[in-house]
N, C-alpha and C positions, 0 to 999 in steps of 0.2 A: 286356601287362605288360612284357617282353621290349623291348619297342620304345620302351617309356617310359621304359626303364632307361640305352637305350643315348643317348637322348636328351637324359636327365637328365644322364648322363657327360658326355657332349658337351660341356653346358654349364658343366659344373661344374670340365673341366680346359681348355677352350676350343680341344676339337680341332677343325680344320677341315679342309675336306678330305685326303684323304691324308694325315693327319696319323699313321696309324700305321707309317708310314716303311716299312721292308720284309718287316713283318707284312702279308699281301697277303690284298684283301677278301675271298677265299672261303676262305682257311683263317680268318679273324677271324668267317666268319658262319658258321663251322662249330663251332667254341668257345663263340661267343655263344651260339648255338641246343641243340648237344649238352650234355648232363651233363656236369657239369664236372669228373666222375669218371673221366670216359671219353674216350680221343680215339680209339682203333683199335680197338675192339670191342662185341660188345654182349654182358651180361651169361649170353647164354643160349650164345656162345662159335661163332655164326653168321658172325662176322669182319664185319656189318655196322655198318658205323660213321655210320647215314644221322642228319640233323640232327634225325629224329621221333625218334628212340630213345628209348625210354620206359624209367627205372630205379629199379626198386623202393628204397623211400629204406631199408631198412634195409638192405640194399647200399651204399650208400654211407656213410651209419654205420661198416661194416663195412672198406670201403677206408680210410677215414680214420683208423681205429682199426688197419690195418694199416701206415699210413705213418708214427702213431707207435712202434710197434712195430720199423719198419725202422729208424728214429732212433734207438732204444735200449729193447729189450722189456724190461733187467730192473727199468729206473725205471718204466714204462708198469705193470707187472704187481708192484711193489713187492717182486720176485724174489731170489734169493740170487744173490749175481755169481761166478758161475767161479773158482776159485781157479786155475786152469790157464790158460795161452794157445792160441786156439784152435788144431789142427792145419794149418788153409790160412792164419795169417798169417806173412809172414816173419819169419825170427828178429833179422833186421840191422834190422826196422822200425822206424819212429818208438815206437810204442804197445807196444814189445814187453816193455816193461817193469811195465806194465800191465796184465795177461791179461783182465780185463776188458771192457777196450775191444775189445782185437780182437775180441770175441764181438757185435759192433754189427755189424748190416747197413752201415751208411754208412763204417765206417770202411775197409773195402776195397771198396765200388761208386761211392760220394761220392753228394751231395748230386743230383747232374748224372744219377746212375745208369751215369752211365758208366766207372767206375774209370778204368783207366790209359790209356781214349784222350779223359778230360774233363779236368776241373780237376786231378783227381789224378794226371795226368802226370809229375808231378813235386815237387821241397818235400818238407817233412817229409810229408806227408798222402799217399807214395808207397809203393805196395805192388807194383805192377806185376800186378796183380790186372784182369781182363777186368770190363765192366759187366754189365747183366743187360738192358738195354733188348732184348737180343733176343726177350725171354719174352712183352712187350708185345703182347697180343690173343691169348695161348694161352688155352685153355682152363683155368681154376684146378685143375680135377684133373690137368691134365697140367705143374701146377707142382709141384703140393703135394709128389710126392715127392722134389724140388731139395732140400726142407728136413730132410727124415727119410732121405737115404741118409747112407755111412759119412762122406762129407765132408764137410758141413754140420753134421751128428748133430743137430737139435736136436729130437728125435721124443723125447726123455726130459728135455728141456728146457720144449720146450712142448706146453701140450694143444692137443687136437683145434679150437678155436674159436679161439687167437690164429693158427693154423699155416693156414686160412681164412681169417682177416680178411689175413695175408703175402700169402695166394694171390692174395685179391680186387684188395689193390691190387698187388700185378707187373701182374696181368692189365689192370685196368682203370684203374689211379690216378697210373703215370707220365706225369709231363708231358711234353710233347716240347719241352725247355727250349730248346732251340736254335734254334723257332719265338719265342721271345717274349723269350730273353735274348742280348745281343752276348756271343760268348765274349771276345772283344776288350778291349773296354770296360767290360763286367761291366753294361753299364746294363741297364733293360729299351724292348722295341722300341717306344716310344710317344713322344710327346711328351711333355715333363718337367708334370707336374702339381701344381699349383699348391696343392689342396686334395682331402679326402680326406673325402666323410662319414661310412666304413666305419671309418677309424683314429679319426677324431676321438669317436667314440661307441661305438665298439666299444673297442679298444687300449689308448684314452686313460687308460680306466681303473686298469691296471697297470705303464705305459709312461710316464704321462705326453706332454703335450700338444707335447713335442720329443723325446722318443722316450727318456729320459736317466732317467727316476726310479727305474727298477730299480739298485740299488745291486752286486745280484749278477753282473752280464752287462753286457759292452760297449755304449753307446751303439746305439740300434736302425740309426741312419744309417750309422754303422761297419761293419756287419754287413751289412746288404742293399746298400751299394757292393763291398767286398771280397768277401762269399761269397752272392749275391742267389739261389743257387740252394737255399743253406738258407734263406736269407727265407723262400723260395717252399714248398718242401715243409712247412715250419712255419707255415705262413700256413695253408694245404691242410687239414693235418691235424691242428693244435693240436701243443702239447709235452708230450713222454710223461710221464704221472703227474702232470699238473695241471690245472688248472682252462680252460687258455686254450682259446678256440673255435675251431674248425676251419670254415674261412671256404668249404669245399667245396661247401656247399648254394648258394651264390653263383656268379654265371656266369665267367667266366675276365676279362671287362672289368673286374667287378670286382676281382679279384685285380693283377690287371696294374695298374690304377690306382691302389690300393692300396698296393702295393710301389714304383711309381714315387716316389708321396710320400714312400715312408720312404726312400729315398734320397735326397732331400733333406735330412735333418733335418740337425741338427748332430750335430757333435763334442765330444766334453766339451773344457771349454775347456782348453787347452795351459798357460795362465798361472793360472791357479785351480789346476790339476792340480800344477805346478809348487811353488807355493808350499803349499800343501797336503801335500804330500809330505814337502818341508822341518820343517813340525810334526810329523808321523810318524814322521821319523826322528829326533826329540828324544823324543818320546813319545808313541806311538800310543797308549798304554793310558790317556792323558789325553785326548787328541784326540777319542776314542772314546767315553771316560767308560762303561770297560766293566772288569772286575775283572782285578785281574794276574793271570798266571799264579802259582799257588804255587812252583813248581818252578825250582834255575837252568834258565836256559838250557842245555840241552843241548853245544849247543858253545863255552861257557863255560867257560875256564881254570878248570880245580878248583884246582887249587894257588894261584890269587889271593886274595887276602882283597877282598872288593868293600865300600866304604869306605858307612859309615851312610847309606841315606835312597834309593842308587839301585837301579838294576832293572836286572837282568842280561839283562833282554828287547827294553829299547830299543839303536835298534842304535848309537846314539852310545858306549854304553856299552863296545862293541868296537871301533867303525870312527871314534871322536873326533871334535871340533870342527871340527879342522883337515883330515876324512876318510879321515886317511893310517893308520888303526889305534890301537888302545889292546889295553893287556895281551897283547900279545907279536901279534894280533890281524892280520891284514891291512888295509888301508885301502880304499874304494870308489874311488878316485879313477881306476883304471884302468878300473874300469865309464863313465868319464862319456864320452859319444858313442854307448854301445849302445841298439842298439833296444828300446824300454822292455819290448820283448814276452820279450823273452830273461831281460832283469833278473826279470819276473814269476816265471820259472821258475826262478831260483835264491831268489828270498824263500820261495817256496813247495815246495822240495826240503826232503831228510830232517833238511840241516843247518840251515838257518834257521826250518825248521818253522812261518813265520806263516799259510799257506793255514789254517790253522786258526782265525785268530783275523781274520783280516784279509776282505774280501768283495774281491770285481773291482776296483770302486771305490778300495776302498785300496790294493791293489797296485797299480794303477796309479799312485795318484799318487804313492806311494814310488819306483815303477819310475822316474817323469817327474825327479822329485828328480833320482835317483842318478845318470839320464843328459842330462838340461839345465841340474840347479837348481847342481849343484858348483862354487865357485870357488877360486881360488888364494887361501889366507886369507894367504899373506908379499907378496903385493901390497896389501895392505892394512894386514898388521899389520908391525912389524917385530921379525922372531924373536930377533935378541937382548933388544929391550929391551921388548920387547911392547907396545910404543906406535904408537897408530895412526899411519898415513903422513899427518894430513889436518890440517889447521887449524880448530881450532876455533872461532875467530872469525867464521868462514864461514856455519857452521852455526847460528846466535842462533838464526834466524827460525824455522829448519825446527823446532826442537826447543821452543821454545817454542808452536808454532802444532800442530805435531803428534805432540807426545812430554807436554808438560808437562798436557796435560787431564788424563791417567791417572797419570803419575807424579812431577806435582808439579815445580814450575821447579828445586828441587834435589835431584829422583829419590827420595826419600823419601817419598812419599807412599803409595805402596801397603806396607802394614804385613806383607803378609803374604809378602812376600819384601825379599831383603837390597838395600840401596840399590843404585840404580843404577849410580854411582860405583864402589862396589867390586866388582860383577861384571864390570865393564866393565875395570878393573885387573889384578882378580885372573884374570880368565877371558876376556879381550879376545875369543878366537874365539868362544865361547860368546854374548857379548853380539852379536857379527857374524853369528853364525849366524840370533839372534832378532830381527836390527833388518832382516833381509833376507825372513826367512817365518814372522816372529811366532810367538807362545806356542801354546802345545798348549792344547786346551780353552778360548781366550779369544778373544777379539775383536781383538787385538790386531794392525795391519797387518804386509802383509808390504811391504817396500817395495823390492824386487831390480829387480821390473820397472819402479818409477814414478820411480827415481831413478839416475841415473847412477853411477859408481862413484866421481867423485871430490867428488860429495855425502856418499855415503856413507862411504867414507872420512875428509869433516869431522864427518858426524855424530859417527861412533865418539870422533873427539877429544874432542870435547864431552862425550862421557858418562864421559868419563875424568878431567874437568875437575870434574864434580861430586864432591861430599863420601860420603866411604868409610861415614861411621859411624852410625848411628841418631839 
C-alpha cells in the first residue's frame, strides 16, 4: 500500500530522481514508513523511533486533537476566554492587549515550535519566549505537569483529557519542520507540484478549487508561502472548533505534497481587490447588501447635523470624495502607500469598529483601496471651478460604447438616480470616484485600471456635458 502511494505521488507531481532536494532518502523513508504522528518516539515512551512502530489510532486521534488545542483550546473546547493576560507573556508584547491570546500555546512557542530561536525571532509575533521542541520523545506523564504547575496554571483551565491529548502531541505530534520546510525561502523541501489529489477532493470543498473561496481568512496560497509552518500544523491537525480534517492518518508525502500545491495557488487578485475596495469605501452596506448599522458611528461628530439620506458608517461620509476628510474628520490620503496589513488594523480597532461588519475579504479590499486605489482628484478636477481637466470631444466613443448602454446617450436613463450630468457638476469628485471603481451593489465598471488618466479625465468632461435635469 505504502509503495503504491509513494508511486502514485511520483507520478502525480512528476518527481524524479532526487527530486526531494535536501530532504535525504533515509529521513524521507523514515516519515513515509513511521506514523505520521510520530517522528522521535514511540508511544509506550521507549525513545524508539524504528520505521515498524506500530500506533494505536486512538492516539493519534488524541495528538491531533492536541495540536488543535495548541492552536487555540478555547475555540477547540468552545471555552470562556481569560479575561486576564496570561502571567509568562510580556507586557510590551504584540498580543498584550488582548489577554486572550496570550493564553494560546502558538502564540509564544509559534507554529515552528520553536519561539524565539524560529520564526518568532523577531516582528510583531516576538515574545522572546524559548520553544518546547525539547520535550519531543518524553514521556507524556513527564510533560503533563509543564501544564498544571504555577507558570502555565492551566490545571483549573483544562481537564484531565484535553491536558493528555497537549501531552500526546509535545511527546509525539511535533514535526521536525526544519527537515521539510527552508527556513529561508519558506518553501517546502520538494519539488514544486503541480497537482494535488488530497486538496482537490478533500479542501476543495471549503477552500475552493484556488484556495480563495473562504471569505473569512487570507488566500490559502498567502498563507502556506508566508507562514507554511501553520499550513503545516493545521493541515496535521484540523482547526480548533470546526469541521476541517486533520490530514494526520496520511503519511508525511502526503502532507508535504499537499502543502507544496497550496503554495502555489494564487493571490486574491490586486486589481479586483483594488477596485472593490473603492465600492466599499462609498458604501459597504450596499456593496454587501446587508442592514446598516442603527447607531451613529461612534466616532462621528455629534455636533454635526448629517444631511437626509446618508450613513454615518460609510467611510466617505468622514474621509470625502476627494480623501482629504469631511466634518472636521481626517482624510485617508496619508494612509496611501501603507501596507494594506496595517490599514486592516486601523478599520478594525475600537475607533472604526468595522471588524464587526466587514470579513477578511472586505478588509482587505478596503485596506488595498486606501493604500493603491487613492488618487489626486485636482489633477483631474479643477478646485476652483470644478471642471474636469479633459476634453470632451475626446471621449464620444468611450461613453457611448461603454457608459450610454446603462445610462442612456444623455445620462438619463436610469430613473432611479439623478442624471448624470448633474452629479458629475454638482459632485465632480463623487462622479470620478465612480467612473474609476463603479457603484456599490451594481455591475457597474470600474475603469482606474483599463483606462489611462487622461481618458479618464475626457471622460469626466463629458458627463459634465450632459443635461442636469430629468
Amino acid at each position: 500500500m505504502r509503495t503504491a502511494l509513494k508511486n502514485n505521488f511520483k507520478k502525480m507531481t512528476r518527481i524524479g530522481a532526487g527530486g526531494f532536494g535536501t530532504v535525504t532518502a533515509a529521513a524521507l523513508a523514515c516519515v513515509v514508513t513511521m506514523s505520521p504522528s510520530v517522528h522521535a518516539a514511540d508511544p509506550n515512551g521507549s525513545g524508539a523511533a524504528g520505521a515498524e512502530a506500530q500506533f494505536d489510532q486512538a492516539l493519534v486521534a488524541s495528538i491531533a486533537a492536541g495540536g488543535r488545542l495548541y492552536d487555540n483550546w478555547m475555540r477547540e473546547l468552545a471555552d470562556r476566554k481569560p479575561g486576564e493576560m496570561h502571567v509568562l507573556y510580556p507586557p510590551e508584547g504584540e498580543k498584550a492587549g488582548v489577554p486572550d491570546e496570550t493564553w494560546r500555546c502558538v502564540t509564544c512557542h509559534g507554529w515552528d515550535y520553536k519561539g524565539v530561536d524560529g520564526a518568532f525571532e523577531s516582528g510583531p509575533d516576538y515574545t522572546g519566549i524559548k520553544g518546547i521542541t525539547r520535550v519531543r520523545g518524553m514521556k507524556p506523564d513527564d510533560i503533563t505537569p509543564l501544564f498544571t504547575d504555577e507558570k502555565h496554571d492551566f490545571g483549573n483551565r483544562l481537564d484531565k483529557q484535553s491536558i493528555a491529548d497537549l501531552s500526546n502531541f509535545l511527546a509525539y505530534g511535533m514535526t521536525p519542520v526544519d527537515m521539510f520546510i527552508d527556513p529561508v525561502t519558506r518553501r517546502v523541501k520538494i519539488e514544486p507540484v503541480s497537482a494535488s489529489p488530497h486538496f482537490s477532493t478533500i479542501c476543495v470543498n471549503c477552500h475552493g478549487a484556488d484556495g480563495r473561496m473562504m471569505a473569512t481568512i487570507p488566500p490559502l496560497g498567502d498563507v502556506a508561502r508566508a507562514d507554511p509552518w501553520q499550513s503545516m500544523h493545521k493541515m496535521l491537525n484540523g482547526h480548533p472548533g470546526d469541521a476541517m480534517p486533520a490530514l494526520r492518518a496520511f503519511d508525511m508525502i502526503t502532507t508535504l505534497g499537499t502543502l507544496s500545491f497550496i503554495q502555489s495557488l494564487p493571490s486574491r487578485d490586486q486589481l479586483f481587490a483594488i477596485a472593490r475596495g473603492g465600492k466599499l469605501y462609498d458604501n459597504w452596506i450596499d456593496e454587501l447588501d446587508i442592514p446598516e448599522p442603527k447607531d451613529v458611528h461612534p466616532a462621528f461628530p455629534k455636533k454635526d447635523s448629517v444631511r437626509e439620506g446618508s450613513n454615518t458608517w460609510r467611510c466617505v461620509e468622514c474621509h470625502g470624495w476627494d480623501y482629504k476628510g469631511a466634518h472636521g474628520i481626517k482624510g485617508i490620503d496619508s494612509k496611501s502607500g501603507a501596507h494594506p496589513a496595517a490599514i486592516m488594523k486601523i478599520l478594525s480597532d475600537d475607533t472604526h469598529a468595522l471588524g464587526t461588519y466587514l470579513k477578511y475579504e472586505d478588509l482587505y479590499d478596503l485596506a488595498s483601496f486606501v493604500s493603491f486605489g487613492q488618487i489626486e482628484m485636482r489633477e483631474y478636477i479643477d478646485p476652483q471651478t470644478n471642471k474636469a481637466r479633459g476634453n470632451a470631444e475626446n471621449s464620444e466613443r468611450y461613453y457611448l460604447t461603454l457608459c450610454a448602454t446603462c445610462h442612456g446617450e444623455d445620462g438619463r436613463a436610469i430613473r432611479t438616480m439623478p442624471p448624470v450630468g448633474r452629479v458629475a457638476n454638482e459632485r465632480p469628485q463623487q462622479a470620478l470616484h465612480k467612473v474609476l471603481h463603479g457603484h456599490p451593489g451594481d455591475a457597474m465598471p470600474a475603469w482606474q485600471a483599463s483606462m489611462p488618466p487622461l481618458i479618464i479625465k475626457d471622460m469626466l468632461a463629458k458627463l459634465q456635458t450632459l443635461p442636469q435635469r430629468k
